[in-house]
C-alpha positions as CSV (number, residue, x, y, z in Angstrom):
1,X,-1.8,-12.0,24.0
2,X,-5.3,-11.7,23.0
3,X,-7.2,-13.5,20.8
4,X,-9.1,-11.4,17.9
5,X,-7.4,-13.6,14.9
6,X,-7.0,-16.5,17.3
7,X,-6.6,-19.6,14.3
8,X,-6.3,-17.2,11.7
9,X,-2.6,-17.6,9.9
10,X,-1.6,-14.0,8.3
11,X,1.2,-13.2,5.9
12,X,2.8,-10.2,5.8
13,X,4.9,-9.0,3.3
14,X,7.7,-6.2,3.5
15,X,6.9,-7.4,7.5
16,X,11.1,-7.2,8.6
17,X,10.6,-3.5,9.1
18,X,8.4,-0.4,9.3
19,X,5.2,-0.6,8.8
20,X,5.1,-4.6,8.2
21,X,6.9,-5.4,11.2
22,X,4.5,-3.5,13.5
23,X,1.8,-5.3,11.5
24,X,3.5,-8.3,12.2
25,X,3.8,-7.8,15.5
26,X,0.3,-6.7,16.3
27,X,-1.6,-9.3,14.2
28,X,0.5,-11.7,16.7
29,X,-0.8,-10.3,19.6
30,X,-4.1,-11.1,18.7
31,X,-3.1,-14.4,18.2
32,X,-2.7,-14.7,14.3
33,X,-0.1,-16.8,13.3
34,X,2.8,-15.1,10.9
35,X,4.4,-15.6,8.1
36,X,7.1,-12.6,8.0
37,X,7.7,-11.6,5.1
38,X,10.9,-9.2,3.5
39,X,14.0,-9.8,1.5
40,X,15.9,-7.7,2.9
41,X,16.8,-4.9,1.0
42,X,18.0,-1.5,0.2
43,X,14.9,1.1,-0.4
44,X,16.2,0.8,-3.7
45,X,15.6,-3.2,-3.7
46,X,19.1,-3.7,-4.2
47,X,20.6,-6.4,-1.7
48,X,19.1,-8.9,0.9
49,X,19.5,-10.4,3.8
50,X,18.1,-12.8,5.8
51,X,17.9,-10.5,9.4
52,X,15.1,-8.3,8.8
53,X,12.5,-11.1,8.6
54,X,14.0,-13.6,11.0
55,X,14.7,-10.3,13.5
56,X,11.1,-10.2,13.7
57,X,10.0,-13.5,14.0
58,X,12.4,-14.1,16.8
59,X,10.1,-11.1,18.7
60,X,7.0,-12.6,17.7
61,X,8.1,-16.0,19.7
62,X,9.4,-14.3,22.5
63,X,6.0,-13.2,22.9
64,X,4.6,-16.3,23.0
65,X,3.4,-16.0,19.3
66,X,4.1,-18.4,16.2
67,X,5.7,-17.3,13.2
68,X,7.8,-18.2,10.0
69,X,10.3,-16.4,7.9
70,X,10.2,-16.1,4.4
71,X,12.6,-14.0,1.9
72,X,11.1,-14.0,-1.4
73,X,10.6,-11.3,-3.6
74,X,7.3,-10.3,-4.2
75,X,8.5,-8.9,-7.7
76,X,8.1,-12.2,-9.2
77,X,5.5,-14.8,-9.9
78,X,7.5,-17.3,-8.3
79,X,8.3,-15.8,-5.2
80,X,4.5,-14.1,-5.0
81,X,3.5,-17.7,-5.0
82,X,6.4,-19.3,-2.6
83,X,5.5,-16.6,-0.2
84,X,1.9,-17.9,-0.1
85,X,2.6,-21.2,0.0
86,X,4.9,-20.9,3.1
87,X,2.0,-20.0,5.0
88,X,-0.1,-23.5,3.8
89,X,3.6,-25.6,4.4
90,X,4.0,-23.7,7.8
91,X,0.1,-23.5,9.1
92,X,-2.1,-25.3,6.8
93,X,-3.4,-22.7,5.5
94,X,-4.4,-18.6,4.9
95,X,-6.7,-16.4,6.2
96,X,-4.9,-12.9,6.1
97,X,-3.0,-11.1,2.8
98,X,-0.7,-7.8,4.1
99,X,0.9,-6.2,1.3
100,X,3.3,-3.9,2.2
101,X,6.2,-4.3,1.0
102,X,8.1,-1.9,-1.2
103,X,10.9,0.2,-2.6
104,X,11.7,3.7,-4.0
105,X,13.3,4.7,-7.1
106,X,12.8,8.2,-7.2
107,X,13.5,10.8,-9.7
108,X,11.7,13.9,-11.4
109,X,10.1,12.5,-14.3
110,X,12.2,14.1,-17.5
111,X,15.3,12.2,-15.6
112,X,13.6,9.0,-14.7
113,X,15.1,5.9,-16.5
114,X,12.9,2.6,-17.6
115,X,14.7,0.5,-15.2
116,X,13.7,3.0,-12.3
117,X,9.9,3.2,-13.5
118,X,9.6,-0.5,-14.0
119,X,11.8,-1.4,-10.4
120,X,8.6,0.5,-8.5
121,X,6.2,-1.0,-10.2
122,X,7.1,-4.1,-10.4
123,X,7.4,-4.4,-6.0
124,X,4.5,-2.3,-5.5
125,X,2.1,-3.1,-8.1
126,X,3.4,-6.6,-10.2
127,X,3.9,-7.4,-6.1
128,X,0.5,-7.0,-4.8
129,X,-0.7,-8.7,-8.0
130,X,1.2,-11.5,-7.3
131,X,0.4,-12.6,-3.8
132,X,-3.1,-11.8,-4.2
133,X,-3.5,-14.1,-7.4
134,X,-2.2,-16.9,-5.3
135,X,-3.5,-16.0,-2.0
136,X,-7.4,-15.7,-3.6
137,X,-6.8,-19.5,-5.4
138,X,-6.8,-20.2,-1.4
139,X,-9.7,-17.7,-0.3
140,X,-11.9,-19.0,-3.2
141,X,-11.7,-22.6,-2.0
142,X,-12.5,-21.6,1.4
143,X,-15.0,-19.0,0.8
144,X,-13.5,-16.4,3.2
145,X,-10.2,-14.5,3.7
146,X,-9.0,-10.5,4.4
147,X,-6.7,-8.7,2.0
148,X,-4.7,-5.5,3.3
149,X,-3.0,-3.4,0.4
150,X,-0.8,-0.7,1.1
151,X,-1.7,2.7,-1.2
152,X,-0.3,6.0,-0.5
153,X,-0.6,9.7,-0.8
154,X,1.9,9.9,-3.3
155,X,-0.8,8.7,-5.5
156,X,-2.2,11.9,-4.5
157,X,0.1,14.3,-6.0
158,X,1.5,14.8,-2.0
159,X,4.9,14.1,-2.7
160,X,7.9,15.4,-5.4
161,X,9.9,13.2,-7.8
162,X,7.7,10.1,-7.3
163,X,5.5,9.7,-10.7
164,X,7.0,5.9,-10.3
165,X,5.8,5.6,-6.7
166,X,2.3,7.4,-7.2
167,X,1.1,5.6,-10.4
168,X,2.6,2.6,-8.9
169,X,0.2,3.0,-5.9
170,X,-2.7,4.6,-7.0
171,X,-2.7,1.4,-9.4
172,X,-3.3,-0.3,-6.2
173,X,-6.5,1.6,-5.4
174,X,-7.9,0.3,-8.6
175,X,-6.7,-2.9,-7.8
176,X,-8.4,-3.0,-4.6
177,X,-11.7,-2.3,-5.7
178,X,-11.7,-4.4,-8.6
179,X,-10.9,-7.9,-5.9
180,X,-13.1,-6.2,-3.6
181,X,-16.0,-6.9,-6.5
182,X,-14.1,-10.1,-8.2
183,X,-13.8,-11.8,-4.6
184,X,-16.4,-10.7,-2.6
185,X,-19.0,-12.9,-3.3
186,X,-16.5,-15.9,-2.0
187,X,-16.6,-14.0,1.3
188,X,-13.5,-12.2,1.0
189,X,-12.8,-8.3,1.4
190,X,-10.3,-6.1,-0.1
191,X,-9.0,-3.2,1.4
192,X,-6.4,-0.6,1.3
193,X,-4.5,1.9,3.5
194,X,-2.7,5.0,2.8
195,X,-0.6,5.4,5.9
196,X,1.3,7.8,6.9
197,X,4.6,6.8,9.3
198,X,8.2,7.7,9.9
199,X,9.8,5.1,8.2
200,X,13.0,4.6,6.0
201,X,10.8,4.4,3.0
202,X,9.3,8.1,3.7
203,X,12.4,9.8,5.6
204,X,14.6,9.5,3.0
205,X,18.0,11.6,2.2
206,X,16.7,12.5,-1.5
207,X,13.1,13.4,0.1
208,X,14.0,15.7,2.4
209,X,16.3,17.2,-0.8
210,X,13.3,17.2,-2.8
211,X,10.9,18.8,-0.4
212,X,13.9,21.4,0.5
213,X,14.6,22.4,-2.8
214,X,10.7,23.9,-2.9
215,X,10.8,25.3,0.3
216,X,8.7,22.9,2.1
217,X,10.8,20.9,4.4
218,X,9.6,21.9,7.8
219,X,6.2,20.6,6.6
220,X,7.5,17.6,5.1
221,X,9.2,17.1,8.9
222,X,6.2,17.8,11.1
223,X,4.1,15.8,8.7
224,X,5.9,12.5,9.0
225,X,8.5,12.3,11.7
226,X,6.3,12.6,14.4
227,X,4.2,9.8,13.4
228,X,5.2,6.5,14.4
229,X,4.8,3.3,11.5
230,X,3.4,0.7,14.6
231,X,0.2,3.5,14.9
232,X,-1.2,2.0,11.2
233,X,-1.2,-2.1,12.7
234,X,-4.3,-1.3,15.2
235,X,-6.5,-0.6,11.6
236,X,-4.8,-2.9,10.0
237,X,-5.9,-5.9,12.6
238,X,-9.3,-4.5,12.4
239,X,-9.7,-4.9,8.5
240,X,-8.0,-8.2,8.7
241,X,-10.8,-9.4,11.5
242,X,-14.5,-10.8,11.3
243,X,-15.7,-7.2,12.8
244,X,-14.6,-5.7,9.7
245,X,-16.8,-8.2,7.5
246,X,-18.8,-5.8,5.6
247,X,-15.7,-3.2,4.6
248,X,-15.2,-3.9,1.4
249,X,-13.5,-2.1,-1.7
250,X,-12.5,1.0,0.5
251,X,-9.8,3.2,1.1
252,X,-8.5,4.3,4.6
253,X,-6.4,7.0,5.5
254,X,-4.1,6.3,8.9
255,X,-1.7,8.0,10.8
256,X,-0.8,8.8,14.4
257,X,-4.0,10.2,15.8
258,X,-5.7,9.9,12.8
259,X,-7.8,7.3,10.5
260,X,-10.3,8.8,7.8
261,X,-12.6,6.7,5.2
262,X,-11.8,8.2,1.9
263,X,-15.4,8.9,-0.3
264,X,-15.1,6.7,-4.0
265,X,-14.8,8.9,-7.1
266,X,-18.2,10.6,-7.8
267,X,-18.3,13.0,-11.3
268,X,-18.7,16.4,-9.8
269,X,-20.1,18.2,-13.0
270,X,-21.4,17.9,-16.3
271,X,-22.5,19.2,-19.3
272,X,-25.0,16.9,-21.4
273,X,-26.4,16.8,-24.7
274,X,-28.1,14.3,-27.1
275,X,-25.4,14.1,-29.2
276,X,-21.8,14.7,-29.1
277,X,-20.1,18.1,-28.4
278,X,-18.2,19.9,-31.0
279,X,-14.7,21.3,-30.7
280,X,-16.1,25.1,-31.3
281,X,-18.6,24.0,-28.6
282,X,-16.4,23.2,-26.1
283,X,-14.1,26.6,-26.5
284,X,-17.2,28.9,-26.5
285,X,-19.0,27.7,-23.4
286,X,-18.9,23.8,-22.4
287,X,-14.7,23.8,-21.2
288,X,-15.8,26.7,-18.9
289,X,-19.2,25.1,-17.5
290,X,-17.4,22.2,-16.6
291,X,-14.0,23.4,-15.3
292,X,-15.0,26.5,-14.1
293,X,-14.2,28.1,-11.0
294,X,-10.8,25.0,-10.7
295,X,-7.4,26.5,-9.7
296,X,-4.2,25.0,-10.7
297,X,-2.9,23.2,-7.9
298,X,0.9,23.5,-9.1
299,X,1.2,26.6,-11.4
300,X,4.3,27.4,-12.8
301,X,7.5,29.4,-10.9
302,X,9.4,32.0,-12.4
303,X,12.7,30.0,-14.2
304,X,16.5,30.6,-12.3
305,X,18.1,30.8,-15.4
């Protein structure tokens, strides 16, 4: 055990597996005490169960740590706000926001159903909104406190049948950035992750079909199942520590071997005038100043039929 978060009290949510759990379990080590969070469900959200969470908290006391279980879903106000208050009836208090936990729904977007769009988004993004809200009433009154959000490449275009998924967690990037500014000043920081790690979440059945059918498996393989979930908590722990007091409103990249800052959005060209462009203007030369030179990343393939 060492002591890096020694008195700080850290919950985690989605923490009964994956990428939470080694969270969990590394945050302990440096003496944070845990509130493990995760209902216990499918990766479709169906279901729960009371053994992912309290699994992980019995590890976390075998190693001399201190943690509580909690099963709410983040998916609602109430249990966004029962999952933070756990940590104050537990510990007295909150120092550390993980959000992590989530589910998939996925399907190519002319077959995607409401119900499947609003499931993802409702974990992911209603989810992060939710434990944040409470956890900053909390962070405000104390003037300090780390949030952790959990982005990911889908949000990136890196991934097939997942427009739920990627809007869902490029949402969070905005998020991030917009507590990063709203919470700062109260001596809080807001950052996010994009990890990259063999869990159930990301070695799916239907993902492997989905990067099969365009030819792409054995990239899709050697791109995730060699990288372990537990190699994201070390960055993790460091954005949730006084070291990492000046990171604020950024994104990370981190995977096995790997952690990269990602550069904010900066306009890359433009055309400028006094007044406004015309439509004639834009077909006879501006379109082509500004978007010259720019590929299409996913051109079309020759229909089967």
């Amino acid at each position: 055990m060492s002591e890096r978060l020694k008195g700080k009290v850290a919950v985690i949510t989605g923490a009964g597996r994956g990428l939470g759990r080694g969270e969990a379990l590394a945050m302990a080590a440096e003496g944070a005490k845990i509130v493990v969070n995760d209902l216990g469900g499918d990766i479709d959200g169906s279901g729960a169960s009371i053994s992912p969470a309290g699994e992980v908290v019995k590890e976390i006391k075998a190693l001399g740590g201190e943690a509580v279980a909690n099963h709410d879903s983040v998916a609602t106000s109430e249990g966004g706000a029962g999952i933070v208050q756990t940590a104050i009836d537990a510990f007295g208090r909150i120092d550390i926001l993980v959000n992590n936990a989530g589910i998939l729904r996925d399907r190519m977007i002319y077959n995607m159903s409401n119900e499947e769009w609003e499931a993802v988004m409702k974990v992911h993004l209603y989810g992060h909104f939710y434990t944040t809200r409470q956890a900053c009433i909390h962070f405000r009154e104390q003037r300090s406190g780390r949030i952790i959000n959990t982005s990911s490449v889908a949000g990136l275009g890196e991934t097939f049948g997942q427009a739920n998924y990627g809007a869902a967690k490029e949402g969070i990037v905005g998020f991030t950035r917009q507590v990063a500014g709203d919470m700062g000043r109260y001596g809080v920081t807001c950052n996010a992750v994009r990890p990259t790690g063999a869990t159930r979440l990301v070695v799916t059945d239907q993902l492997k079909a989905q990067w099969e059918r365009a030819g792409r498996l054995e990239e899709f393989l050697a791109n995730t199942t060699k990288y372990s979930p537990d190699d994201v908590a070390p960055m993790v722990v460091w954005l949730a520590s006084d070291a990492a007091a000046h990171v604020n409103g950024r994104i990370f990249f981190v995977e096995t071997g790997t952690i990269a800052l990602y550069s904010d959005p900066v306009k890359e060209r433009a055309i400028v005038k006094d007044k406004g462009f015309t439509v004639d203007e834009l077909f006879d030369f501006g379109a082509n100043v500004l978007c010259g030179g720019l590929v299409n990343p996913h051109p079309p393939k020759e229909s089967k039929k």
